[in-house]
Z-matrix of the N, CA and C atoms (Angstrom, degrees):
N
C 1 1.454
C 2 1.524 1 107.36
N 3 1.598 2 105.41 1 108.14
C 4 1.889 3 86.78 2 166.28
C 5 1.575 4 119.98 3 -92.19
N 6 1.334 5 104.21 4 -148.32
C 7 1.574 6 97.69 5 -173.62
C 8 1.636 7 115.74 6 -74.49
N 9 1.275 8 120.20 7 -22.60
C 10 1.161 9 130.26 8 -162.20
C 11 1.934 10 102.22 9 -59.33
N 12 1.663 11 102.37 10 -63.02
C 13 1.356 12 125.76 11 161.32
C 14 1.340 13 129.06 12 -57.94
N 15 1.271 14 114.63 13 -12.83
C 16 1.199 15 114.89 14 174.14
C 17 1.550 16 111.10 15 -100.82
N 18 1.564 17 123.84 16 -3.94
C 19 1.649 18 137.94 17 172.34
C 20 1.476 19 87.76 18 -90.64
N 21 1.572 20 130.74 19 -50.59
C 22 1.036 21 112.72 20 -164.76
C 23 1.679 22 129.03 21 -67.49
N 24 1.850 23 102.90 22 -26.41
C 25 1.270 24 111.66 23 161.81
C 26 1.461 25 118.40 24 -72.47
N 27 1.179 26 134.13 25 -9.75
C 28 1.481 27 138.10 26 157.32
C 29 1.416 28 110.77 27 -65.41
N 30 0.757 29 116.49 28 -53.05
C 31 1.507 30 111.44 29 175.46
C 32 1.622 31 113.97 30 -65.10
N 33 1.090 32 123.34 31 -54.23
C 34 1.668 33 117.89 32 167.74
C 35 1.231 34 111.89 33 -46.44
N 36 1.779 35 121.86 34 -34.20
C 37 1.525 36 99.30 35 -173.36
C 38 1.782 37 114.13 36 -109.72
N 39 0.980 38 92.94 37 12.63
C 40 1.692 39 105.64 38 173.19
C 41 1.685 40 125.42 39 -126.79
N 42 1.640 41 87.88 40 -17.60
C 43 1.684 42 84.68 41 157.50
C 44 1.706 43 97.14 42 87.43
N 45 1.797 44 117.73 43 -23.02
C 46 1.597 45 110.54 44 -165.28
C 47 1.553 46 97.06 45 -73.20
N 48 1.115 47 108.00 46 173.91
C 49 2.104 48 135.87 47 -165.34
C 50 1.678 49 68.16 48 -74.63
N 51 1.405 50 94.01 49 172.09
C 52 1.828 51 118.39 50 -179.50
C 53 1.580 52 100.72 51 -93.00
N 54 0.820 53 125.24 52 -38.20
C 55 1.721 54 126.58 53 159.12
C 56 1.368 55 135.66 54 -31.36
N 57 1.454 56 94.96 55 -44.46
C 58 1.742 57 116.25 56 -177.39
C 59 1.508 58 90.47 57 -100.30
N 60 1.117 59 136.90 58 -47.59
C 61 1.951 60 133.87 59 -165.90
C 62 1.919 61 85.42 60 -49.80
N 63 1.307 62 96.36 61 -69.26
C 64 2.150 63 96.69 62 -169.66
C 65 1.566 64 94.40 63 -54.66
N 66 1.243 65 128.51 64 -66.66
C 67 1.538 66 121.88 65 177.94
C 68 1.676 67 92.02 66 -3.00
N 69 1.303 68 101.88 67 -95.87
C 70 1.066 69 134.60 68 -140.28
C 71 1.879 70 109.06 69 -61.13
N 72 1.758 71 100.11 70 -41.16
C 73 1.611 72 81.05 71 155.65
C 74 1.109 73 111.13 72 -97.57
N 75 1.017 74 145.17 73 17.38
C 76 1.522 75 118.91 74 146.42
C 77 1.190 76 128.64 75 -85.74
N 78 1.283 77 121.36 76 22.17
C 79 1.275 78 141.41 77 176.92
C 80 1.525 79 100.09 78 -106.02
N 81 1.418 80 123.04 79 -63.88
C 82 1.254 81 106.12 80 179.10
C 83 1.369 82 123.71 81 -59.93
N 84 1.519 83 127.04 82 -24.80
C 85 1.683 84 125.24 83 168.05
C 86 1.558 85 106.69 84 -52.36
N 87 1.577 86 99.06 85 -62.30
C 88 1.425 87 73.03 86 -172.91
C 89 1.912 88 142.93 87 -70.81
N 90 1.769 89 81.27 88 -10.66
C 91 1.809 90 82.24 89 175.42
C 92 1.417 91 99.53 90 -82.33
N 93 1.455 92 154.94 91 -16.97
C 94 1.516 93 125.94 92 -170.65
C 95 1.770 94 88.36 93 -86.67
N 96 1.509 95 132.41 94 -20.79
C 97 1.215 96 125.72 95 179.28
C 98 1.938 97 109.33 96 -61.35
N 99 0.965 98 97.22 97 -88.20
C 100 1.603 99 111.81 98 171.53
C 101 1.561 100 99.86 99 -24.99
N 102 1.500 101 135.68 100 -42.82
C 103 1.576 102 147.64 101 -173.32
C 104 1.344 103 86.46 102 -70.32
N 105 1.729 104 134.46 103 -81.67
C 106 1.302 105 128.68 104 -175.69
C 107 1.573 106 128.88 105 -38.60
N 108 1.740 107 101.91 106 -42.38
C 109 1.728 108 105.89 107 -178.84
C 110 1.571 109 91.79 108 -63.32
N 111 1.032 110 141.04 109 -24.58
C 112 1.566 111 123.00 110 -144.33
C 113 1.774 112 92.27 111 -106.40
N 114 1.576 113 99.65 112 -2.53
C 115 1.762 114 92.74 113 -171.83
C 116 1.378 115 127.72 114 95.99
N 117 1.248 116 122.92 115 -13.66
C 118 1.592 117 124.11 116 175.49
C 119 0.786 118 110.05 117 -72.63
N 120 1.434 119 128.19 118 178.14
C 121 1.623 120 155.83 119 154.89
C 122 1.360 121 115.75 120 -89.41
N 123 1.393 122 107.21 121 124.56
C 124 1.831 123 114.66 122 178.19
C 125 1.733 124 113.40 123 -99.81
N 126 1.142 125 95.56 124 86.76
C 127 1.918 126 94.11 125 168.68
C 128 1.248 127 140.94 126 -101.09
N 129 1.526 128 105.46 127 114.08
C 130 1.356 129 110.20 128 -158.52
C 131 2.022 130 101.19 129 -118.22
N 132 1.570 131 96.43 130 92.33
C 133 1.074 132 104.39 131 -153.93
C 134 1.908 133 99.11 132 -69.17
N 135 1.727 134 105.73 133 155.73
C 136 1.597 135 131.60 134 -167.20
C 137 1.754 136 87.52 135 79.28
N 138 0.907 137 131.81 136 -46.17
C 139 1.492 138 123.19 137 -173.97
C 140 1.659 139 136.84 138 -80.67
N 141 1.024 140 110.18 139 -67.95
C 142 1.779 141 95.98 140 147.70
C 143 1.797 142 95.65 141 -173.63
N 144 1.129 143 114.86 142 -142.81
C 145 1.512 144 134.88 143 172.84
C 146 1.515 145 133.89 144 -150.24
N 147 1.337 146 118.59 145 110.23
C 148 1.550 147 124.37 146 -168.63
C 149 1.357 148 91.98 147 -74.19
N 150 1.592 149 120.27 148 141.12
C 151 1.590 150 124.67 149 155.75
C 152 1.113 151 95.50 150 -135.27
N 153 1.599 152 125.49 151 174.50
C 154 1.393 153 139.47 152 137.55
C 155 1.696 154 114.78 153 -86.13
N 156 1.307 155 118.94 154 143.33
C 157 1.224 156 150.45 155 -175.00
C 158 1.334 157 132.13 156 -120.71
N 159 1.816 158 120.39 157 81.74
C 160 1.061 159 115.66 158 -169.98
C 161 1.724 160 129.13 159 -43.54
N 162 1.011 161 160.67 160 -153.97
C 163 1.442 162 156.60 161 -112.86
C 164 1.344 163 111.92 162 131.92
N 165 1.162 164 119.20 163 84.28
C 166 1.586 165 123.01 164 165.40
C 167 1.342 166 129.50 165 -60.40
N 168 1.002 167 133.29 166 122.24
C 169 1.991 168 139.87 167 -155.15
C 170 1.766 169 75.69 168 -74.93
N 171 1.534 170 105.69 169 160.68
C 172 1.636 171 128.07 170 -171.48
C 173 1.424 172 113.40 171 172.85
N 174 0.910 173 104.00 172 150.17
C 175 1.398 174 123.33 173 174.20
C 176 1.567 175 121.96 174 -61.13
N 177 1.220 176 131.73 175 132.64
C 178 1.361 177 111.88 176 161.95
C 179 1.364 178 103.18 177 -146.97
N 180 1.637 179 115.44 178 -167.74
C 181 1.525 180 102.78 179 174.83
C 182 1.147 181 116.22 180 -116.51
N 183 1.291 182 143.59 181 -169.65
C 184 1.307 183 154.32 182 144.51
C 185 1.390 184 115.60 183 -67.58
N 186 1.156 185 148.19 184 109.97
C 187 1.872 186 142.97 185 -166.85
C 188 1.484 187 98.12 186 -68.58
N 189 1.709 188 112.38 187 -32.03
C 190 1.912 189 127.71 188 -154.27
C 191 1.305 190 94.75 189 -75.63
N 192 1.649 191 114.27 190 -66.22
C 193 1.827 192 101.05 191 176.61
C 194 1.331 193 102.19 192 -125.63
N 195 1.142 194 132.00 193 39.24
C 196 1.488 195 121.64 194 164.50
C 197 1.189 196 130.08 195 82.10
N 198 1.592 197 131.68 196 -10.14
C 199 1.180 198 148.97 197 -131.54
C 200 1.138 199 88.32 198 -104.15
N 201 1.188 200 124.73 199 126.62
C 202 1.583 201 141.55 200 176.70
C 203 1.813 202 99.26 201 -69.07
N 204 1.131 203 109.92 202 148.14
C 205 2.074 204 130.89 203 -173.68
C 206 1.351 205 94.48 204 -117.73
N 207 1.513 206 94.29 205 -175.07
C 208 1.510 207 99.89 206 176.74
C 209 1.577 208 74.27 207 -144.90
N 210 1.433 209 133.47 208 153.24
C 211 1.360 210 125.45 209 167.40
C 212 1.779 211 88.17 210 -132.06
N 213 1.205 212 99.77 211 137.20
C 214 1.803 213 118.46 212 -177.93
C 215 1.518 214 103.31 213 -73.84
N 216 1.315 215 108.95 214 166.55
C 217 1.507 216 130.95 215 -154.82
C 218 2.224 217 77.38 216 -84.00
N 219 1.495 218 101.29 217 157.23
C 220 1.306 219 103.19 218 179.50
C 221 1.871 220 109.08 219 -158.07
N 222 1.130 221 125.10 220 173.50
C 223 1.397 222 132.53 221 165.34
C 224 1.484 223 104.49 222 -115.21
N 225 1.137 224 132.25 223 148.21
C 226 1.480 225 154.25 224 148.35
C 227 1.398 226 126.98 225 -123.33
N 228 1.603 227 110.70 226 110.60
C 229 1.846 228 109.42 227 166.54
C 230 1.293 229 112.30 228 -52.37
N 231 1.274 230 105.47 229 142.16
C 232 1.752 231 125.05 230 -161.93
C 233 1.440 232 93.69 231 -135.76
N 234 1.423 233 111.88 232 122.72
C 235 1.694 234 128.37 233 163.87
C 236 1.333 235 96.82 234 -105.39
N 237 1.395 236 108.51 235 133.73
C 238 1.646 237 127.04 236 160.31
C 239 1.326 238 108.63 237 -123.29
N 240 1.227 239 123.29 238 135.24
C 241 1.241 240 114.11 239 -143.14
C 242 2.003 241 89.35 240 -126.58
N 243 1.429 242 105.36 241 121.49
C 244 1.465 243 131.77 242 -174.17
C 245 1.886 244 117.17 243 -29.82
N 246 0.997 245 124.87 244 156.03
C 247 1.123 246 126.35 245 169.82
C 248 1.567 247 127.31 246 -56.16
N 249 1.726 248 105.21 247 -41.46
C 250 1.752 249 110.08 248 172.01
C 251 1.335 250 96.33 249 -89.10
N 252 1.281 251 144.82 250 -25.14
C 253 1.566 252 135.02 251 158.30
C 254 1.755 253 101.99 252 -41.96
N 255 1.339 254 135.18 253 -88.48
C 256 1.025 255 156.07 254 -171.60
C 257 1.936 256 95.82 255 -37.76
N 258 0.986 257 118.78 256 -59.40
C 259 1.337 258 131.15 257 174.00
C 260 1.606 259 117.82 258 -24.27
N 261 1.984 260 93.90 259 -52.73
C 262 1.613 261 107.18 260 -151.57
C 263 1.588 262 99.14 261 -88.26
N 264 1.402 263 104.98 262 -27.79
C 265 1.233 264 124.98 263 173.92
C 266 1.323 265 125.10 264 -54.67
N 267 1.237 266 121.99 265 -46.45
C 268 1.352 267 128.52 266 176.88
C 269 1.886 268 110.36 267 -98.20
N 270 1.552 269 111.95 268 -2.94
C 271 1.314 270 107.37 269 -175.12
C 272 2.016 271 116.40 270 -70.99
């Protein structure tokens, strides 16, 4: 599902104009974004939790010629995805 389909299922299940459905998630992208740059935790309880996840710089290799890297220290957004998420999923 991309975003397009996923405004359009907002609107089937809330009934709002297609204007306000994107409004409205594009409102929530950008607040758990702006929430992540700043370092918090987003909890959106039955559903899961956005964090950031530091990344330790390390070594690795190249598979093509072998040549050992260095890959730099980094952050990554991390979804863990809720207990009634996990629930509905496997039900």
């Amino acid at each position: 599902m991309n975003k397009t389909e996923l405004t359009a299922a907002l609107v089937a299940k809330t009934g709002f104009a297609k204007k306000d459905a994107e409004k409205a998630l594009n409102a929530f992208v950008e607040v758990v974004t702006e929430a992540l740059t700043a370092g918090e935790k987003v909890q959106v309880v039955g559903f899961g939790s956005f964090e950031v996840k530091d990344r330790p710089a390390r070594t690795a290799r190249n598979p093509r010629t072998g040549e050992e890297i260095e890959i730099e220290a980094s952050k990554a957004p991390v979804f863990k995805a809720g207990k009634a998420l996990k629930d509905a999923v496997n039900a």
